[in-house]
LOSEDREN-468850 format. One record per residue: x, y, z of N, C-alpha, C in turn. Coordinates in steps of 0.1 Angstrom, whole numbers, plus 5000, padded with zeros to 4 digits. Layout:
XYZXYZXYZ
...
***
This chain:
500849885000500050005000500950135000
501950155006503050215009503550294995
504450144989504350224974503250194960
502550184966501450224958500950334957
500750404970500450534973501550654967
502950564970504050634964503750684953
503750574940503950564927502450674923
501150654932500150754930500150894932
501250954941501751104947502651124929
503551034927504451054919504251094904
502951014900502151044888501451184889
500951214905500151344904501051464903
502251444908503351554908503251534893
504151444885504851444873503351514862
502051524867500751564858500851694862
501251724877500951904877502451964870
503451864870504951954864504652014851
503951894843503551924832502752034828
502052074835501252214833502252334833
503452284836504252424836505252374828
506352254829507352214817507052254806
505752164800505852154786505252284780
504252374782503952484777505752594776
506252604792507852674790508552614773
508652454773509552404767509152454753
507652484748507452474736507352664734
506852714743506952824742509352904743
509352844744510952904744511252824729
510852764725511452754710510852834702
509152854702508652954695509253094695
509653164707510353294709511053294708
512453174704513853184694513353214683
512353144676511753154659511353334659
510653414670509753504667510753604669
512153614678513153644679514053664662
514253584660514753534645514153604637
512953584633511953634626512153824627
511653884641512154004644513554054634
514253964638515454044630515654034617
515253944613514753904601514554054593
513054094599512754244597513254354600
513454324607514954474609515954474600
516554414597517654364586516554444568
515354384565514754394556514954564556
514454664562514154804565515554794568
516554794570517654854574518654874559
518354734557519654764542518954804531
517554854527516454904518517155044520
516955124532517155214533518655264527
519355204533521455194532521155204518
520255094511520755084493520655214485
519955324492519955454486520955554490
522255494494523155574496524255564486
524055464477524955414466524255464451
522855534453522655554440523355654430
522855704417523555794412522655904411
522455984419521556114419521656214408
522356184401522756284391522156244378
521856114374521156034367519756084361
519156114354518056204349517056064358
516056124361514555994367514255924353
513655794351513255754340511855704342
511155664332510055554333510355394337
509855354344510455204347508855154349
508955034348508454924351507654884367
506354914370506254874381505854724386
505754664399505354504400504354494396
503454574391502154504391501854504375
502854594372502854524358502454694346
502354724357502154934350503554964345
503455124349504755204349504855314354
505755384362505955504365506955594367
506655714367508155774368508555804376
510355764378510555784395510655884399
510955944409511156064419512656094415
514055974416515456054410515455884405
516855874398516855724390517355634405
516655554400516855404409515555454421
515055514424514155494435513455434436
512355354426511555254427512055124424
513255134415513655014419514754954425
515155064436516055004443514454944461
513854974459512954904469512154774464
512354774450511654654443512354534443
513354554443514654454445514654384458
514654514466514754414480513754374485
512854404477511454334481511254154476
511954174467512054044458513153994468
514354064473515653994477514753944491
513853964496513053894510512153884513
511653874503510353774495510153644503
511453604507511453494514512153444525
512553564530512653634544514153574545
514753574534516353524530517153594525
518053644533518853734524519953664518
520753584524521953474520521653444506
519953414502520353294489519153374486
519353474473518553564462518153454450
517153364454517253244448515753304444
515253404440514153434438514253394422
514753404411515253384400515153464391
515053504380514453594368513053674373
513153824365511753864369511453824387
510053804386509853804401510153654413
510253564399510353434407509753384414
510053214417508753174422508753244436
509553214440509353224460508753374466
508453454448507653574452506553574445
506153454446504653404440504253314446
504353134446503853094451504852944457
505552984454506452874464506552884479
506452774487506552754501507852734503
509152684498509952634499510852684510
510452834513511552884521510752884534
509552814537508752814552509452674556
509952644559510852524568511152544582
510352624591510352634603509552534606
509852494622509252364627507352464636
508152574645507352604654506652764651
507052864641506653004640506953014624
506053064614506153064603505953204598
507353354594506953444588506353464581
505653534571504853554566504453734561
504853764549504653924550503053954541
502253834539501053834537499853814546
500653794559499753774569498553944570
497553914578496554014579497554134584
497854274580498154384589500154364586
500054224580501854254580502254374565
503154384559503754464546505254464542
505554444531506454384524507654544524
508454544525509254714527509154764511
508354854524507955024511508655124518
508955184504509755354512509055414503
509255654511508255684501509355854506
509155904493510256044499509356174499
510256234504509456394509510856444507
510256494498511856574492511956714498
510656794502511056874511510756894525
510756764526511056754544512156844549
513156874541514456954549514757004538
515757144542516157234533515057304524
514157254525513257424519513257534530
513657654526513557744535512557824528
511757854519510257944519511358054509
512358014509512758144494513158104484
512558204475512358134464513258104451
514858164453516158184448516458034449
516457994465516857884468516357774466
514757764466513757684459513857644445
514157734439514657714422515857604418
516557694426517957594427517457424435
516357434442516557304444515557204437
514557314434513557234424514357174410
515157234404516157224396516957144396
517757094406518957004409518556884418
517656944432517856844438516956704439
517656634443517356454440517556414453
516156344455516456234469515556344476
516056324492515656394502515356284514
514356304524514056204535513056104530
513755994530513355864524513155764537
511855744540511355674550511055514543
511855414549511355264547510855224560
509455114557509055064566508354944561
508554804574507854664569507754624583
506654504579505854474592505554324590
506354194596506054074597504754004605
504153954598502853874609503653694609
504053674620503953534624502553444628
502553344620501453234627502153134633
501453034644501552944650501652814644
502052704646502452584642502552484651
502752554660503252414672502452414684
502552564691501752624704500352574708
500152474712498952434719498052564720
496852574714495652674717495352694732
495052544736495052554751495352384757
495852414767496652284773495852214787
495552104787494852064798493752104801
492852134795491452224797490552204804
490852044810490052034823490852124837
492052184837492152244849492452384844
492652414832492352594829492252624812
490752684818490452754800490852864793
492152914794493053054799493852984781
493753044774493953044760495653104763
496752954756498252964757498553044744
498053044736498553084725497553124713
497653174703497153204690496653064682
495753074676495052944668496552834664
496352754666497252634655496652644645
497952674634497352654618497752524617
497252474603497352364599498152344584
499952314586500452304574500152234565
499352164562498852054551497952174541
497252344548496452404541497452484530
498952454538499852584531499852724537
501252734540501252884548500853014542
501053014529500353164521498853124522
498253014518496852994522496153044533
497252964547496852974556496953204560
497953224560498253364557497353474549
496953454541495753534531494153494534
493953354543492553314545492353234533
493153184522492553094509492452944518
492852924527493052784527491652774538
490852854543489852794549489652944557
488653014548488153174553487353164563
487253044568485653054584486753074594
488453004594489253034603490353074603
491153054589492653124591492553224583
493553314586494153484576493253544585
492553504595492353654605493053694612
493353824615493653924623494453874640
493153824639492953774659494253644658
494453604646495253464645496753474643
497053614641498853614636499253714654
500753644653501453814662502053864648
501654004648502354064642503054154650
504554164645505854224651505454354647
506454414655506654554657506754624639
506254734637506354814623508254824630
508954784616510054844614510655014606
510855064608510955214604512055234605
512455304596514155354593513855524582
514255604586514455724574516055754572
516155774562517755874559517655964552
518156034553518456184545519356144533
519156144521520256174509520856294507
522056304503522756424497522156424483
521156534481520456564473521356664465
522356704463522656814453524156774452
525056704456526656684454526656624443
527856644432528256624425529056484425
528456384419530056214422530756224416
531256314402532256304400532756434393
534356414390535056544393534756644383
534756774382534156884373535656934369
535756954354536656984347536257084337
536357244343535757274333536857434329
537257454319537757544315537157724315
538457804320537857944317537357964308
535758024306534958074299533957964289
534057844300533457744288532457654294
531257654293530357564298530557414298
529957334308530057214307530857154323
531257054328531856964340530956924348
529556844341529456764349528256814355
527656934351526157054356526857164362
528357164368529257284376528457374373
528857404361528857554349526957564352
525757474345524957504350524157524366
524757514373524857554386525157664392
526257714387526457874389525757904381
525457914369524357994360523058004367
522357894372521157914381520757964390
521758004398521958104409522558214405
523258274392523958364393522758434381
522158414371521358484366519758424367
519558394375518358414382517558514386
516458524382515358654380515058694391
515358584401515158604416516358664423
517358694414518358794422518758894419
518358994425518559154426519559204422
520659144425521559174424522059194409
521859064403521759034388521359114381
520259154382519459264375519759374375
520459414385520859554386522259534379
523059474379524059434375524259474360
523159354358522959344340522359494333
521459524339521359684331522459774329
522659754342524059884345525359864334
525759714335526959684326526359684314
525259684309525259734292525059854293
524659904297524960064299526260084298
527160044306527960064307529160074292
528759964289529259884277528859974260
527560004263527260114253527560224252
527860294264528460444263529860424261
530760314264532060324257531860284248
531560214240531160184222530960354215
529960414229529660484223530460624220
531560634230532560704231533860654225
533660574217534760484211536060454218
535660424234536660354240536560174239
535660144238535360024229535259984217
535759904214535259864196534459804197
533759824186532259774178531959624183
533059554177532959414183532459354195
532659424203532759404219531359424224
530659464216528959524220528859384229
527759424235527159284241526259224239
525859114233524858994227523859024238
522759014231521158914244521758844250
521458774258521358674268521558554262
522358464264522358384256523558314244
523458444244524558434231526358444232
527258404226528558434232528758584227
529258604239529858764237531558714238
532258834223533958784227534258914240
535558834244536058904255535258844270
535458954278534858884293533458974293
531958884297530758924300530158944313
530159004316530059014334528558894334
527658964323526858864320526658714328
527858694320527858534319529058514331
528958394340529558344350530858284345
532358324346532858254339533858144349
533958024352534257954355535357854356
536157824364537457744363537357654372
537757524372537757374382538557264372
539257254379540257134376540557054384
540356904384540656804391541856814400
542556804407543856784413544356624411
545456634405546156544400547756554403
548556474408549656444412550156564423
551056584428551956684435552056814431
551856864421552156984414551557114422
550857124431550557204440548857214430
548257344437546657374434546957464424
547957564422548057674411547657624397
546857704386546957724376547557784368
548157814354548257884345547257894336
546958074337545658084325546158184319
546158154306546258234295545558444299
546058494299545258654304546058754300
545158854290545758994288547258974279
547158874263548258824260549458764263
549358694276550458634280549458524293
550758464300550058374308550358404322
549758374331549358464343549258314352
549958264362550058194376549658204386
548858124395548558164406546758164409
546258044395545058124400544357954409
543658004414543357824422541957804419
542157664415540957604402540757464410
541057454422540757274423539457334436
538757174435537657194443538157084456
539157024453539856924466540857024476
541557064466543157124476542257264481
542557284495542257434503543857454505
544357494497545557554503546857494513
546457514523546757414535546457374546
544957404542543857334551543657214543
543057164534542857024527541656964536
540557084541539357024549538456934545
538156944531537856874520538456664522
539656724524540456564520540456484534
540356614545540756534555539256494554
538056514559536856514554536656334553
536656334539537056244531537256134539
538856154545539856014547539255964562
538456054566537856054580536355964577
536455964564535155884564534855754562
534455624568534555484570534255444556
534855304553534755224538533955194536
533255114553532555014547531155034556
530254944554528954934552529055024570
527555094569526955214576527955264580
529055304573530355374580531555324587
530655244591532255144595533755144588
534855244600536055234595536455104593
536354964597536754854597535954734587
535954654582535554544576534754504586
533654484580532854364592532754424610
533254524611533354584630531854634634
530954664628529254714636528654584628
***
């Protein structure tokens, strides 16, 4: 009787442990998965965002191709489809293996291949989840309400505050709905789906609309959110442009946009005055005929206060920053044309060398 009674204490313990073991045991492998999953999504919005620090802003916008099968035109080149890409690149919540294939690929249509979790199944189709979208506000910053400087940016600039954001719904797989229900009706977990319906099924409600793809049935994770600011108006590469000669890359049109601009006073008063100017010596024949000054527009010989005239030359080898320009029949030293060398400050370069190689800045390989 002794151990009988034993072995009957022993069974009742080992039935009440179990109300607490096995819920812990299954519940801590789900929250490695939902863990995983989390970063999963953070990773998605994080490098979406980064991929717009490599574009070419200077690149005219084009018409492209949208997923659904339209078209539209981007905001600067690559904007729509540098988020389309990485939409496709974790499509299948994979970044290691871009196995999506040509065009959109299966695993961003209807392949399950990449759901091989045992106990929590992502899902960016689930009810309330979303696949990373970004969307810009180009004057979220730097408009200041004038309109000199509005021109100049309506004009040039590209990019601005570029917000990405995505949102994973996990469903259940493993998690008991509820455990032991003769000693508590206290609901452990979110519905059990059923893999036999298929996770995008189960995810969208095709596999059985009286119970799965609702709402009440996914955790959905945290909205992930990331913004960056682009350098909307720098030049990527070097401006080479000769005294009195348009062209390096937009340089030359850049100063022209700000420097004869209808929106500056200065200009205007300028330009009257100097043909005035210019005509009473023509007209006092301290000028020759030649020299009159053209409309707007047009080349005038000699120097045009008019017109912006312009010098930038790359820095190349040791030879110091000085130019030689041709001036007043002979050649004349000393004039400084580079947009890198400051003399012997080099704020520019140190700038530069201060700034990390590799990915979000990181001076080191691989160090964040």
């Amino acid at each position: 009787m002794t151990r009988a009674s034993r072995r009957g204490a022993a069974s009742v313990e080992m039935a009440v442990c179990m109300l607490v073991i096995i819920p812990v045991f299954l519940y801590s492998l789900f929250l490695f998965d939902l863990l995983r999953h989390m970063l999963d999504s953070q990773e998605t919005s994080l490098t979406t965002a980064w991929d717009y620090t490599v574009l070419d802003y200077e690149k005219e916008p084009e018409s492209v191709a949208t997923e659904d099968g339209g078209t539209t035109t981007e905001a600067f080149s690559g904007f729509e489809m540098a988020q389309a890409y990485s939409r496709y690149m974790y499509c299948d919540h994979e970044s290691g293996l871009d196995s999506y294939g040509p065009g959109k690929g299966p695993e961003c249509q209807n392949d399950e291949s990449h759901h091989t979790d045992v106990v929590a199944h992502a899902c960016w189709l689930n009810p309330g989840g979303q696949q990373v979208y970004c969307t810009l506000d180009a004057q979220a910053v730097g408009a200041y309400g004038v309109s000199l400087h509005q021109s100049f940016m309506d004009t040039f600039g590209r990019g601005g505050l570029i917000r990405c954001s995505a949102r994973l719904g996990v469903q259940n797989y493993l998690l008991p709905e509820t455990f032991l229900p003769e000693f508590s009706r206290v609901k452990l977990a979110k519905e059990t789906q059923d893999r036999a319906n298929g996770v995008h099924n189960n995810a969208t409600g095709n596999g059985d609309p009286g119970s799965h793809g609702r709402g009440d049935n996914v955790y959905l994770l945290p909205w992930e959110q990331i913004a960056i600011l682009t350098d909307t108006w720098a030049l990527t590469e070097h401006a080479d442009v000769r005294p009195g000669t348009p062209g390096g890359r937009g340089m030359h049109e850049r100063v022209i946009q700000l420097y004869q601009n209808d929106d500056n006073p200065a200009f205007s008063q300028m330009s009257s005055a100097v043909e005035g100017l210019v005509s009473q010596a023509i007209g006092s024949s301290l000028l020759h005929q030649g020299l009159r000054l053209r409309p707007r527009g047009y080349k005038t010989p000699g120097d045009d206060p008019r017109n912006p005239s312009l010098a930038i030359k790359p820095h190349e080898g040791g030879g110091g920053v000085e130019e030689e320009i041709e001036q007043q029949g002979g050649s004349r030293q000393g004039y400084f044309s580079s947009e890198w060398q400051d003399w012997e400050g080099d704020n520019n370069q140190r700038s530069y060398e201060a700034r990390g190689n590799w990915y979000l800045g990181c001076e080191r390989s691989e160090s964040c």
